[in-house]
C-alpha positions in Angstrom: 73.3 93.3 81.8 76.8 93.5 80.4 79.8 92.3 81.9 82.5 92.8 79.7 83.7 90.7 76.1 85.4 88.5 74.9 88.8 89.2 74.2 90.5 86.2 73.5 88.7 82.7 71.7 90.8 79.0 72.3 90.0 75.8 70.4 92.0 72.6 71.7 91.2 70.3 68.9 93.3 67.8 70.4 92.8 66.9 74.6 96.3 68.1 76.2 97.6 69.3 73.5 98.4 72.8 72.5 95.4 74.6 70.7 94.9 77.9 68.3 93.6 80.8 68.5 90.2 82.1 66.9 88.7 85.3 65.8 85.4 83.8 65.3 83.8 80.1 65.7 80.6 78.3 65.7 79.7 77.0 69.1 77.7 73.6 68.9 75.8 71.7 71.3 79.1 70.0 72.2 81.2 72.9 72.6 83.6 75.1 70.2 83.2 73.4 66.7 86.3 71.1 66.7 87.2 71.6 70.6 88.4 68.4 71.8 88.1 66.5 68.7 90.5 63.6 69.1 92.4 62.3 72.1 94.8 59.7 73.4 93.3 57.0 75.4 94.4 53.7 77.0 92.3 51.2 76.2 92.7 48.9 79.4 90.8 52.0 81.1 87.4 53.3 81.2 85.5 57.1 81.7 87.7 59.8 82.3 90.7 58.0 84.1 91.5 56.7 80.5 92.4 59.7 79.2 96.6 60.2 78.1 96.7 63.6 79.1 99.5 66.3 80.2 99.6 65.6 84.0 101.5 62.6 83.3 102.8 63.3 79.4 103.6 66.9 79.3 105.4 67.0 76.3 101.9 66.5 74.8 101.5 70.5 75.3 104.4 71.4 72.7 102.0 69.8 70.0 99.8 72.2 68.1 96.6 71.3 66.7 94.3 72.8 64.2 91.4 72.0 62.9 90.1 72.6 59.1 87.5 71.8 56.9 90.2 68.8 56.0 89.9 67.7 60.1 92.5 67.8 62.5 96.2 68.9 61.6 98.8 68.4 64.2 102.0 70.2 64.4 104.9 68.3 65.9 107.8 70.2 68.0 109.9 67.4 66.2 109.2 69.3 62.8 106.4 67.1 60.9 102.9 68.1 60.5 100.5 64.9 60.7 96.6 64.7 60.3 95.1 62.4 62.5 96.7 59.2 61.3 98.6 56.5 62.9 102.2 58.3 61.9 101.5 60.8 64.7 101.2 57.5 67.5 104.6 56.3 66.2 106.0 59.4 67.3 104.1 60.0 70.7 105.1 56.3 71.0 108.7 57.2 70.4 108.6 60.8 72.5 106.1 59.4 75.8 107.6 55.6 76.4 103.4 54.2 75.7 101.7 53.3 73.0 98.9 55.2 72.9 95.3 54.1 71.4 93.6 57.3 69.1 90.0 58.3 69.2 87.6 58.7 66.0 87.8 62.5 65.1 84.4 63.8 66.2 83.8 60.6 68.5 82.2 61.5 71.9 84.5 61.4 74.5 85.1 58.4 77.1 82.9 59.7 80.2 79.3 58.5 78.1 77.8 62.5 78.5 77.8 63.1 75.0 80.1 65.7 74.9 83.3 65.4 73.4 86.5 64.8 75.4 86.2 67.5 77.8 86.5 67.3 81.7 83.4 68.7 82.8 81.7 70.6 80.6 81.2 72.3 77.1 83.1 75.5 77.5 85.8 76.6 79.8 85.5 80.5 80.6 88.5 82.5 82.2 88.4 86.3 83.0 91.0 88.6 83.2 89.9 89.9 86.7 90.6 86.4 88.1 94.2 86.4 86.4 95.2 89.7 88.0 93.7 88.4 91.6 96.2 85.8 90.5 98.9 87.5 89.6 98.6 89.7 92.8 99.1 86.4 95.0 101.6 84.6 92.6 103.8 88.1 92.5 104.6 86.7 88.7 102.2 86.8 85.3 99.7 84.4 84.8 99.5 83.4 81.4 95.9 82.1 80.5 96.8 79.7 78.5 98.3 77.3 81.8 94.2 77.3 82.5 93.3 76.3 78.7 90.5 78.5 78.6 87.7 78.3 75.2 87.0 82.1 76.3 88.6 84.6 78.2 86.6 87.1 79.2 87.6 90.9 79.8 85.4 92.1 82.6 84.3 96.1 82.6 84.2 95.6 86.4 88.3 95.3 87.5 86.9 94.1 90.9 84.8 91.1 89.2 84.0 88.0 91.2 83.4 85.0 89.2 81.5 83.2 92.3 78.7 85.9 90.9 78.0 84.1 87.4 78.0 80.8 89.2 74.0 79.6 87.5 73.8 82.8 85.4 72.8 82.7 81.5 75.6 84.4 79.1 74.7 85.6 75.8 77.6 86.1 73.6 77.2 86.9 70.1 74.6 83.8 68.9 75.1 81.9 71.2 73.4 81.5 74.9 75.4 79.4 77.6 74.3 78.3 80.9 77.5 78.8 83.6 77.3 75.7 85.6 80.6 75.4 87.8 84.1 76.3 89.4 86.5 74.5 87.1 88.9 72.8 89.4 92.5 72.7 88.9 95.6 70.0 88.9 99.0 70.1 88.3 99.0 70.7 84.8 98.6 74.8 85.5 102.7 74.3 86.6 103.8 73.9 83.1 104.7 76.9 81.0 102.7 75.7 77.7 105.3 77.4 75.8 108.7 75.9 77.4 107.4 73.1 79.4 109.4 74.7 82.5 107.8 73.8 85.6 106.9 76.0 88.8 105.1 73.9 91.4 104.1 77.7 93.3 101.6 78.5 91.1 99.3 75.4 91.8 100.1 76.0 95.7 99.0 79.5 95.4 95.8 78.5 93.3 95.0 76.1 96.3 95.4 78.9 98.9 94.0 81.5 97.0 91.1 80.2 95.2 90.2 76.6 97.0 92.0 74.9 93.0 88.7 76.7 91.8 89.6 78.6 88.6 87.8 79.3 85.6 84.5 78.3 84.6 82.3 75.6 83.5 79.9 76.4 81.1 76.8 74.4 79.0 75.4 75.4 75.6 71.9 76.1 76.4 71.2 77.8 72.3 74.3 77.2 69.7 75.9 80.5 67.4 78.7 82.1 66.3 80.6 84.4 68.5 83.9 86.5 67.7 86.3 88.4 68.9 84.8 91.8 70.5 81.4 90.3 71.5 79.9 91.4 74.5 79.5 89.2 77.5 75.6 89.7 78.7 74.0 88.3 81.8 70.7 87.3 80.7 68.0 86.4 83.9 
């Protein structure tokens, strides 16, 4: 059964930083090819809580990443482009007040599921009728990308519940993913990704809207390309 397509495709090569946008990409076992390739860690900490993200450094969100058959390019707001190399922790140094320990590219991330550095789970799935709920209740526009979605999702049904694909089996393009869960949210949906200015209301209303439950997690069950334009089906 078809729910609706993608319209929009997200890879965040870099965890907390600021991504780029796809028309096409290989999903893999671990996720997105080249999602959450590299991160900032502190080594005094294990798991998850060791993570340098956003919440506390958000000037990490003005950094764009890429990522290339040559790995992982970083864009700084500062002006210099860096690959993955100890010149970009000078400057994070320099900018955040911590020195900050970098991952392998490619290495799994720091919870031991191995995934790469992701919160939860391989892929991060928004739709657009959970952003107009939003906007409704914000009385502003939600931009998606304050939820870092992999995939956002335009729904043929306007009235679409996500709650509904909570277990279900997607099939877009090649690829098959198991949804597993709500995605729940933290401050980090307060910062305008583009300008860094803050509005604590939009986390309140996420609270008493949706219970911090928006967007979902998702698993790969079979890897494959998807694009741009490829329908969302409910398989089982």
């Amino acid at each position: 059964m078809r729910i609706g397509q993608t319209s929009e495709i997200w890879r965040y090569p870099v965890k907390s930083m600021g991504g780029e946008r796809l028309q096409g990409v290989s999903v893999e076992r671990y996720g997105l090819e080249g999602d959450r390739f590299c991160s900032l860690y502190d080594e005094a900490k294990e798991g998850w809580s060791s993570y340098h993200t956003a919440r506390k450094f958000p000037a990490l969100l003005m950094y764009r990443a890429a990522y290339g058959e040559e790995g992982v390019r970083v864009d700084s707001p500062l002006g210099p482009s860096y690959r993955w190399e100890p010149a970009l922790g000078d400057e994070l140094e320099q900018v955040t007040g911590t020195r900050m320990s970098m991952s392998a590219e490619g290495a799994p991330g720091r919870e031991g599921n191995g995934l790469m550095a992701v919160d939860a789970a391989s892929v991060l799935i928004v739709t657009d009728a959970s952003l107009r709920r939003l906007k409704a209740a914000w009385g502003k526009e939600a931009e998606a990308l304050r939820f870092r979605p992999n995939l956002l999702l335009r729904t043929d049904d306007p009235e679409f519940d996500d709650e509904s694909l909570l277990g279900a089996r997607l099939r877009i393009g090649g690829a098959l993913l198991q949804v597993d869960s709500f995605c729940q949210r933290c401050s980090m949906v307060n910062y305008d990704p583009d300008s860094l200015e803050r509005d604590p209301s939009l986390l309140r209303v996420v609270n008493d809207r949706f219970g911090l439950s928006f967007g979902l997690y998702a698993s790969v069950l079979e890897p494959g390309r998807i694009a741009e334009g490829d329908a969302a089906l409910r398989e089982g």
